[in-house]
C-alpha positions in Angstrom: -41.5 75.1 -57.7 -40.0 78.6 -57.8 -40.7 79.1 -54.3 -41.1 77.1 -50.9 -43.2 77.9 -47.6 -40.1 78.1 -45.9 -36.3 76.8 -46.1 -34.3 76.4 -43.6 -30.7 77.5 -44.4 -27.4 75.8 -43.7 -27.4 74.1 -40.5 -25.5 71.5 -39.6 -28.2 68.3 -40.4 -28.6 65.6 -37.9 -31.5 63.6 -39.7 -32.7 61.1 -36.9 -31.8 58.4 -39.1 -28.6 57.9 -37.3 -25.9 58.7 -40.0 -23.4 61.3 -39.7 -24.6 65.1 -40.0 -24.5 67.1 -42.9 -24.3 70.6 -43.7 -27.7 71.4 -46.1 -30.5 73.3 -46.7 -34.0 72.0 -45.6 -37.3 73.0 -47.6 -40.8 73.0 -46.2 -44.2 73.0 -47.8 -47.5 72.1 -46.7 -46.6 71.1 -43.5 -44.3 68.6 -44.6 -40.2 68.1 -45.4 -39.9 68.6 -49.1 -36.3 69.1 -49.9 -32.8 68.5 -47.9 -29.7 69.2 -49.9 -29.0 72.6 -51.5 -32.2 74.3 -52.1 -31.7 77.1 -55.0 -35.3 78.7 -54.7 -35.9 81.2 -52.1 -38.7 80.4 -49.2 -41.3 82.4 -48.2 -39.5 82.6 -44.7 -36.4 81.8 -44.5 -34.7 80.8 -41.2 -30.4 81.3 -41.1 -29.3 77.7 -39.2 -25.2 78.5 -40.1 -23.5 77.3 -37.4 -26.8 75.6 -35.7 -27.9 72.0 -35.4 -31.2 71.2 -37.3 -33.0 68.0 -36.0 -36.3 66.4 -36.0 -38.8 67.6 -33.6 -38.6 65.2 -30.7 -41.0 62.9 -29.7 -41.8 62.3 -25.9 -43.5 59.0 -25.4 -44.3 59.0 -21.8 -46.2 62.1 -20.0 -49.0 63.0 -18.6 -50.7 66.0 -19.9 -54.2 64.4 -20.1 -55.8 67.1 -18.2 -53.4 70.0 -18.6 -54.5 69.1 -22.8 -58.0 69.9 -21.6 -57.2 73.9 -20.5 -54.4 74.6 -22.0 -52.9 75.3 -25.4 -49.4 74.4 -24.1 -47.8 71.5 -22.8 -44.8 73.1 -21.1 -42.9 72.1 -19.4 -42.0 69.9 -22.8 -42.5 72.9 -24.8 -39.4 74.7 -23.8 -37.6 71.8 -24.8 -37.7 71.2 -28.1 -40.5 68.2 -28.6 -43.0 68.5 -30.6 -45.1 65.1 -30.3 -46.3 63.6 -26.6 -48.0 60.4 -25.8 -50.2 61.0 -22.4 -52.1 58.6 -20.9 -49.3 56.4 -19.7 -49.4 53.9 -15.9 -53.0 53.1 -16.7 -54.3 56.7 -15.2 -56.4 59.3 -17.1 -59.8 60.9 -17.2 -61.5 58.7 -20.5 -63.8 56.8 -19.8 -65.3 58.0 -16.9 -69.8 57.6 -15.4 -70.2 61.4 -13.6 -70.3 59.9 -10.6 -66.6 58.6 -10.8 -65.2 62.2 -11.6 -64.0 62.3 -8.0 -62.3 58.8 -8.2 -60.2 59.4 -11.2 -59.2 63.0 -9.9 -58.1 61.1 -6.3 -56.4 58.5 -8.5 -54.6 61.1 -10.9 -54.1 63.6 -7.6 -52.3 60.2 -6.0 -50.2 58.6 -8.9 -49.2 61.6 -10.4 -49.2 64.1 -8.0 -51.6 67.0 -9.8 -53.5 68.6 -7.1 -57.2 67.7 -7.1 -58.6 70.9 -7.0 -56.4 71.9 -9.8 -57.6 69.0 -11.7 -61.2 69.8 -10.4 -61.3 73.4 -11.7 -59.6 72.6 -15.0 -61.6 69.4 -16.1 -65.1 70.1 -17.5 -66.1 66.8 -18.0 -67.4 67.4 -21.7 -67.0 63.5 -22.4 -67.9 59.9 -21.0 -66.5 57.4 -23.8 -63.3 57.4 -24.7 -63.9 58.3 -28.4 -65.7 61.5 -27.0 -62.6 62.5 -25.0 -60.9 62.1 -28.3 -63.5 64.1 -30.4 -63.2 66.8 -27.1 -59.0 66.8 -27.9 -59.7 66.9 -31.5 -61.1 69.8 -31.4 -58.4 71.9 -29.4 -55.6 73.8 -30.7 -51.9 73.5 -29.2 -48.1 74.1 -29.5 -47.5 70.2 -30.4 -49.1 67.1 -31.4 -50.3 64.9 -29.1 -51.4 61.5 -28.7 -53.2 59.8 -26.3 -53.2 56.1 -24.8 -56.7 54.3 -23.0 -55.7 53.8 -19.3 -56.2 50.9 -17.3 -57.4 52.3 -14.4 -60.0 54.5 -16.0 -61.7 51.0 -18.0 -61.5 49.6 -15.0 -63.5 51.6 -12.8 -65.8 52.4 -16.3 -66.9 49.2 -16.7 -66.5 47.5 -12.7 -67.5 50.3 -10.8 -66.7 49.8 -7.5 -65.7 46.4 -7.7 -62.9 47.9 -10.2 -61.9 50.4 -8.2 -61.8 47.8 -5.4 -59.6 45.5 -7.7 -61.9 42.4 -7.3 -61.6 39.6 -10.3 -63.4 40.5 -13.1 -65.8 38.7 -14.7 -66.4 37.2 -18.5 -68.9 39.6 -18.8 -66.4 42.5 -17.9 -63.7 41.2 -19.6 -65.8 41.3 -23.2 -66.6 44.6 -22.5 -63.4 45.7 -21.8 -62.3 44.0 -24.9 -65.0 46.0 -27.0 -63.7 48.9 -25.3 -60.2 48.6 -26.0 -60.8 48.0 -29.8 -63.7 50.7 -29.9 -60.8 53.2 -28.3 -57.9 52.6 -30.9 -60.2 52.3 -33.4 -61.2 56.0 -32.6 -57.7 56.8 -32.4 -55.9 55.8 -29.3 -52.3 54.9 -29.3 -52.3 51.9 -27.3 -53.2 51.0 -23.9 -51.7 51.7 -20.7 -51.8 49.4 -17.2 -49.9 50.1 -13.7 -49.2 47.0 -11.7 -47.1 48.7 -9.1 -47.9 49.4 -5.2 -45.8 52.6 -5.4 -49.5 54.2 -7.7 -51.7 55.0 -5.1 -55.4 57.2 -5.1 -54.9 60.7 -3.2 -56.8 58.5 -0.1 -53.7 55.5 0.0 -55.6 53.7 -2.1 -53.7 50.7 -4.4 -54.6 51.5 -8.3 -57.5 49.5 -9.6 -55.3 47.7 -12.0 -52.8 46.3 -9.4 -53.9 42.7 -9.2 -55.8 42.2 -12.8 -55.7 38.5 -13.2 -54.0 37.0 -16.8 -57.3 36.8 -18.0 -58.2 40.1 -17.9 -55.4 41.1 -19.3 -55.5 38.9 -22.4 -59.0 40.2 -22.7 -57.7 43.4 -23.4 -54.8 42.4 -24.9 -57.6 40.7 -27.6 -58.7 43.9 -28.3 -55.8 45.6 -29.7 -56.0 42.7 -31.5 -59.3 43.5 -33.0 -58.8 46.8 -33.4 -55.6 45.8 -35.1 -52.8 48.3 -34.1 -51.8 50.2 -31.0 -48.9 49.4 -28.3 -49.0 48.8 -24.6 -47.1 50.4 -21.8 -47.1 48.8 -18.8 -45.4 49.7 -15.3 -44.6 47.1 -12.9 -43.1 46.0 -9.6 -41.8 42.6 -10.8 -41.9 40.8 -7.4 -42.2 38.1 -9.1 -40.3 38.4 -12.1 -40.8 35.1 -13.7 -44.7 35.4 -13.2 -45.3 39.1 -13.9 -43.0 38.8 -17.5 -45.0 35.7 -18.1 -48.3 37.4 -18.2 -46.9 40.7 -20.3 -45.8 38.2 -22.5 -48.6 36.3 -22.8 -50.5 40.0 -23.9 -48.1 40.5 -26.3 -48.5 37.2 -27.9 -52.4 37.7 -27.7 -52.5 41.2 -29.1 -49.8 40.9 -31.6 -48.4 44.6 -30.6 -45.5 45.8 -28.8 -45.4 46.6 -25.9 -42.8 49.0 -23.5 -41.9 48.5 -19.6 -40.5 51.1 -17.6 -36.9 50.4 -16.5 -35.0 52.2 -14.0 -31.7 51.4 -11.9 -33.5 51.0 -8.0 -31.7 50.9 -4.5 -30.1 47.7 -5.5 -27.3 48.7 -8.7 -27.9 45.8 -10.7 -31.8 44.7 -10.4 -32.7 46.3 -13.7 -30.1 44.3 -15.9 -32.3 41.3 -14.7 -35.2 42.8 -16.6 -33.1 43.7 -19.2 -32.5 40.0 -20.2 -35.8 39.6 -19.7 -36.8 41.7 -22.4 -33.9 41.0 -24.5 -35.2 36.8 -24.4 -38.8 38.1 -25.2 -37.2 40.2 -28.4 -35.4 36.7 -29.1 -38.4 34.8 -29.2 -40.1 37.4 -31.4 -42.2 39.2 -28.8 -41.4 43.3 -29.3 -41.0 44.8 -26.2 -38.5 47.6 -25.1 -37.8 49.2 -21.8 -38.4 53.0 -21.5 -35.4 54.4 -19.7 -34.7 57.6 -18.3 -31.0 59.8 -19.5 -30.5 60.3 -16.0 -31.2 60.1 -12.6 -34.9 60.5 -11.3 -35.3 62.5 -8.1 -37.2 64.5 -5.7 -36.7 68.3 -6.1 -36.8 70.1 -2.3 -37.4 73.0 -1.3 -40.3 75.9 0.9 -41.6 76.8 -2.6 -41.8 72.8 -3.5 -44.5 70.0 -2.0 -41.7 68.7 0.7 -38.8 69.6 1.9 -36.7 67.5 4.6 -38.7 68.7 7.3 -42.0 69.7 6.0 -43.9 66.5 7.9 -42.6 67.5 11.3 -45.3 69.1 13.9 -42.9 72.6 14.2 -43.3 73.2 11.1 -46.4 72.5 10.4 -47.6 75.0 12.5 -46.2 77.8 9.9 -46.5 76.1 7.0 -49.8 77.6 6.0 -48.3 81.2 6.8 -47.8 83.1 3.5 -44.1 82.8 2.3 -42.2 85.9 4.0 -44.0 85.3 7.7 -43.0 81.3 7.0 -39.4 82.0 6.3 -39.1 84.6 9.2 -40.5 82.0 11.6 -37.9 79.1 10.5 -34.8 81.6 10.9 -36.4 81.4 14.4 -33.4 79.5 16.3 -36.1 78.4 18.8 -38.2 77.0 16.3 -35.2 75.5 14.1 -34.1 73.7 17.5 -37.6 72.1 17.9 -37.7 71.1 14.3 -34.5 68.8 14.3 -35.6 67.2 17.2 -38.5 66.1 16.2 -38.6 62.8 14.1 -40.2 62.9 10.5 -43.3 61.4 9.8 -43.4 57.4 9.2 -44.9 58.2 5.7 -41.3 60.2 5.6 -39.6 57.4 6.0 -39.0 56.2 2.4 -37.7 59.4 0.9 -35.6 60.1 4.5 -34.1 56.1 3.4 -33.3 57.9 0.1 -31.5 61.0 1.4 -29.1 58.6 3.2 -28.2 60.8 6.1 -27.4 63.8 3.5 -25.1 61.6 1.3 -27.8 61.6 -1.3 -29.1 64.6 -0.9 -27.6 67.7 -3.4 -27.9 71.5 -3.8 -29.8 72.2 -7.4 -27.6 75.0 -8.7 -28.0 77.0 -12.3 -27.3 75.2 -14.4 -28.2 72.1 -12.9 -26.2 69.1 -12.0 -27.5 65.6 -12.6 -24.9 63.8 -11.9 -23.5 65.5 -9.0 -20.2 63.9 -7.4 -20.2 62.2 -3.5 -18.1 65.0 -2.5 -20.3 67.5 -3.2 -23.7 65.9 -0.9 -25.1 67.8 1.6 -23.5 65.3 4.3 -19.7 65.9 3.0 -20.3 69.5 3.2 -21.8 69.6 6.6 -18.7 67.5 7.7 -16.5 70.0 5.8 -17.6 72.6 8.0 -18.7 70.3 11.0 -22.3 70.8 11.3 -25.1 68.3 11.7 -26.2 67.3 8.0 -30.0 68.2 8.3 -28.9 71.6 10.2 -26.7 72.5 7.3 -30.0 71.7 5.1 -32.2 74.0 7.1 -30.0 76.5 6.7 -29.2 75.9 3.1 -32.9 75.8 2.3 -33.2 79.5 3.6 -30.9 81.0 1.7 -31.8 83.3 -1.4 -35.7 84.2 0.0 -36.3 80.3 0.4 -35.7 79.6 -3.4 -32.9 77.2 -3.0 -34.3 73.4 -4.1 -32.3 70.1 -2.6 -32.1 67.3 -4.9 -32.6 63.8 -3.7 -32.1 60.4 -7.0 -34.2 57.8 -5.8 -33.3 56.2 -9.3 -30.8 55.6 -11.6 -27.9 56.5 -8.8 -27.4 54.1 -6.7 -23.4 54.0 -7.6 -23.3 58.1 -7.4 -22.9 58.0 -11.7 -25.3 57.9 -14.5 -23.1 54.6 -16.1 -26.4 52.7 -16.4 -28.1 55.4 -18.0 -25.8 55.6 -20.6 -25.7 51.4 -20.9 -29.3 51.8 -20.7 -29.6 54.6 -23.7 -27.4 52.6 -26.0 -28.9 49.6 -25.6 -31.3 47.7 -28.7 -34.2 46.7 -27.1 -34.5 50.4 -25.0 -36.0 53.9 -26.1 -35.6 57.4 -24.3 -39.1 58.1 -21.9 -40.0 58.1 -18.2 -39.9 62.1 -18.7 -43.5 62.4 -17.2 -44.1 66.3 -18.4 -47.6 67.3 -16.8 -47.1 65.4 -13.8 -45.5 65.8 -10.4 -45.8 69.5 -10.2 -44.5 70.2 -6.9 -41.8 67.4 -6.8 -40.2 66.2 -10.2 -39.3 67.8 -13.0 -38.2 66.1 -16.1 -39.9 66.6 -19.1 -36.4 68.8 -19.5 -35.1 64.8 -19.9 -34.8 65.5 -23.5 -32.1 69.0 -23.6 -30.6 67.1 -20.7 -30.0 63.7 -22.9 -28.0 66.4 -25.6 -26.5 68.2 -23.3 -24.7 65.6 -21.2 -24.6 62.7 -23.2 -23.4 64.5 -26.0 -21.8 67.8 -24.8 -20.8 67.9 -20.8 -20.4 64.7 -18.8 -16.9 64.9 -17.1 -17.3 61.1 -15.3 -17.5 58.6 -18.1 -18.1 58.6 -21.8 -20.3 60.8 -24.1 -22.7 59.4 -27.1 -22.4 60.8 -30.5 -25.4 63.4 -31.0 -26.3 61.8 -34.2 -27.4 58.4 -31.8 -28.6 60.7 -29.1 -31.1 62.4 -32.1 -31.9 59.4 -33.4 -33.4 57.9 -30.2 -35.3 60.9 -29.2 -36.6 61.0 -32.9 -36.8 58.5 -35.1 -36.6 55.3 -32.6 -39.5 57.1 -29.5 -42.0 57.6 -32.6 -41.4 54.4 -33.9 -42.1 52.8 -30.2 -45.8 54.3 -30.4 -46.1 53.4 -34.3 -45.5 56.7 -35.6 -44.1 56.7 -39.1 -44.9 60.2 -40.9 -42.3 62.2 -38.0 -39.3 61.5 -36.6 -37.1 61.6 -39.6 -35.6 64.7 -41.4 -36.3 62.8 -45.2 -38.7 64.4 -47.6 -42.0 63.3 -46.9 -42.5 63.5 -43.2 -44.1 65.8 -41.1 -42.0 69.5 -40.7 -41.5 69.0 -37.2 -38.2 70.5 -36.4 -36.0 72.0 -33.8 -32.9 74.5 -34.9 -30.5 74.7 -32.0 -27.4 76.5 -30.8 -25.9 74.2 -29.7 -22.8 75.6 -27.7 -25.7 77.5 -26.1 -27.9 74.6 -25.1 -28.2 74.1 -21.8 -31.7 73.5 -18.8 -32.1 76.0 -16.6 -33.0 75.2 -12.7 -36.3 74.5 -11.9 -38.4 77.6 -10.1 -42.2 77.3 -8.8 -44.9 79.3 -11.4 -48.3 79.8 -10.6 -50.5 79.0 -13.5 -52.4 76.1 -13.1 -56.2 75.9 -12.4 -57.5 77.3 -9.4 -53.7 79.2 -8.7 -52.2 75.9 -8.2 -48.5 76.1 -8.4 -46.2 73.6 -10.5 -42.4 73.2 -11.4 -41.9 75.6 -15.0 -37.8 74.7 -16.4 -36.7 75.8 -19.4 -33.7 75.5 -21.5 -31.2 78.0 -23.3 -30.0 77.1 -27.0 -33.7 76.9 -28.9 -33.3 78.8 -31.6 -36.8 78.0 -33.5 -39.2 75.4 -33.1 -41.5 74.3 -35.7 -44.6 71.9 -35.6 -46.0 71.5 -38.8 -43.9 73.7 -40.8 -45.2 76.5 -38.1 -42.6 78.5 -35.8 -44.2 77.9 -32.5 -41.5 79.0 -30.1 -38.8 81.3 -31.5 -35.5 82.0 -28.9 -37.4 80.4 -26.1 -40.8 82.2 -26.6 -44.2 81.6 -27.7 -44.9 82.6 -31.4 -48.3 82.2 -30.9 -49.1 79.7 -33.5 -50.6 76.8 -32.9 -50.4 74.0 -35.2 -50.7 70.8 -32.9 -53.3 68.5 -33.0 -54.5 65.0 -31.7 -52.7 62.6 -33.7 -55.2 59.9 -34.6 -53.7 57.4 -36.7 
């Protein structure tokens, strides 16, 4: 070959296989890695890396872009941050199957769990499927800035073949278990992923409604469970309460044993510090006795962003200010600097829906300014509370005051996981641990409250760059389980590695320049709905498929993704 489509020239390689980097050259043809090593012929771009990391593209297993993929070309926020494969369809919610006349069901359901706004998911969907395998044909025929993969949910089967009495979570019967069984195998077989189920009270519809796959009986389950089977591949993801631990890991292992396929649990440090090691040896038995399963962790705390431009703020559910809320955003602000109004707000009590996230908060000592960069693991001394005292002012007056400052663009950030002992140590015990792999990210979802699809800069950044309280990770096992170990965990074996052979997904990175930016409020979504936007500093080129699609942070404008069916 006297020439290639492209070589990438002397960066620092960090392969996703896990051994140390390398300094070489990396050549690209037909979409896929040709050469690593010294490349003598000339490419027909050519991309300088001296000095710059060059890893796999990385590979986010657990979003939900499953209606964002329906009007849009570009799943940001992931985009920004160097990924270049997502799995969607994850805690049993999506839009495939669906009868018309349960459009408004799923919407409520997806609105609920995953906080999109229904009339943003109303505007955007247009319904140009029913089956599953027609969603997949409608994906297959878009265009986008990654590849993406999609998972059958739970709660969409459910409601498909049940109706009502789905929706209602009533037992099913044989004749709805068989044809969820025919479903399931009919939807991998047209290129699903796996299968997704939600077992947790904390997924509720936009009315308060429990999601229809909170009490499927074991029999159910093995139904579909028997249709992976069939079908032959796929994984399940499942997300669970575990109030009955011994009970609720009996039945995931019993679908694991029935389907023959591996399966992933979300895993997250709660209120109590130690509950998730107990699931931990739960899944490190079922590994023991041959059952695959692996918990999908989080590289650092998950929280609630606050703020006037987000969904809630500390004081968002009380009647004084509600009464300005609706006001457009310079009236609202010049009515809260109102000390009248201020005075009336912190007397009034917050709503009992409230009460859970004001549990959180603690009184203010879990409950930080975001700065620029931002802070995720943010020191005791540093809360909102301690502050206040430092000055002595009442906690949630400091926060009302706080949350005025800079035109009402200051966001408060509240951990309701992974920082229950103020540090990120079980994150990184979590990370380095066998039977884990990096996820819980949820890019697409939680527009107004969350924001972590930037999970993946942040898991470089601080694991392998910043942290200050407690030990770093060596970016060649940071790479490795964004890459290699999160494609293998959906059965995705052309990506992931920087070898000859697999796909030319691959980021280029400075990486003394890497860093997330804060969060800010965009307005972009269907209908002018508004959403979190964060991106990162340090992306030097991104490619998909051997195709630059962002370049210094910004689009290219190529478009190489597709719907991975395997």
């Amino acid at each position: 070959m006297t020439h290639h489509d492209m070589v990438i020239r002397g960066g620092r390689v960090i392969d996703g296989t896990g051994r140390a980097a390398f300094t070489a050259d990396v050549a690209v043809d037909g979409g896929l890695i040709t050469e690593v090593g010294r490349v003598p012929q000339r490419g027909e771009r050519e991309i300088d890396a001296d000095g710059a990391l060059v890893t796999p593209g990385f590979v986010d297993i657990h979003t939900h872009y499953d209606g964002q993929a329906t009007w849009s070309n570009r799943m940001s926020p992931s985009s920004h941050h160097g990924v270049t494969t997502v799995v969607m369809g994850n805690c049993g919610v999506g839009f495939a199957p669906c009868r018309p006349a349960d459009h408004e069901m799923l919407i409520e359901l997806m609105e609920g769990v995953e906080d999109i706004p229904g009339a943003v998911l109303a505007e955007g969907i247009g319904w140009q499927w029913e089956s599953f395998p027609e969603y997949l044909d409608f994906l297959g025929s878009r265009q986008y800035d990654m590849d993406l993969g999609a998972q059958l949910p739970h709660g969409a089967l459910r409601v498909y073949v049940m109706g009502q009495r789905g929706a209602d979570r009533e037992p099913a019967t044989a004749e709805d278990i068989a044809t969820m069984r025919a479903i399931t195998a009919e939807a991998i077989r047209a290129g699903a992923l796996g299968f997704s189920s939600s077992r947790t009270l904390n997924h509720r519809s936009s009315r308060g409604e429990p999601t229809p796959s909170l009490k499927a009986e074991v029999d159910e389950l093995l139904g579909i469970a028997a249709g992976l089977r069939d079908a032959g591949r796929g994984v399940i993801e499942m997300i669970s309460d575990f109030a009955d631990p011994d009970e609720e890991f009996a039945f995931l292992e019993a679908m694991v044993r029935e389907s023959g396929r591996p399966m992933s649990i979300s895993l997250a440090q709660g209120l109590s510090p130690q509950g998730w090691r107990k699931l931990l040896e739960r899944i490190e038995r079922a590994n023991a006795h041959g059952l695959p399963m692996r918990g999908q962790v989080a590289p650092r705390g998950i929280g609630i962003l606050m703020g006037h431009a987000t969904t809630l703020n500390p004081f968002s559910t009380r009647p004084s200010f509600k009464e300005v809320a609706h006001l457009p955003p310079p009236e609202r602000l010049a009515a809260l600097r109102d000390p009248s109004r201020k005075a009336r707000i912190l007397e009034e009590q917050p709503t009992p829906a409230f009460a859970r996230l004001f549990a959180v908060m603690a009184g203010g000592e879990k409950l930080w300014e975001l700065g620029d960069p931002p802070d995720y693991e943010p020191a005791p001394k540093d809360s909102i509370a301690a502050r206040a005292r430092a000055v002595g002012a009442d906690p949630w007056s400091f926060a009302y005051d706080l949350l005025l400052e800079r035109d009402g663009q200051v966001i408060l950030y509240t951990p309701f996981a992974n920082y229950a002992e103020n540090n990120l140590d079980c994150c990184r015990e979590m990370l380095l641990h066998e039977n884990t792999v990096p996820g819980l990210g949820d890019g697409g979802a939680h527009v107004g409250t969350i924001c972590d699809a930037s999970f993946v800069t942040s898991l470089l950044t601080h694991w392998g760059r910043d942290r200050k309280r407690g030990g770093l990770i060596d970016l060649e096992t940071l790479v490795r389980r964004q890459t290699r170990d999160t494609a293998a965990a959906v059965g995705l074996d052309d990506r992931g590695e920087l070898v000859p052979g697999k796909r030319a997904d691959l980021n280029v990175i400075d990486f003394d320049a890497l860093r997330v930016r804060a969060p800010h409020i965009v307005h972009d979504l269907p209908a002018g709905g508004p959403r979190l936007q964060q991106q990162a500093d340090g992306f030097l080129a991104t490619l998909v498929a051997g195709e630059i699609t962002y370049q210094q942070g910004e689009a290219t404008g190529a478009l190489p993704g597709r719907l991975i069916r395997p």
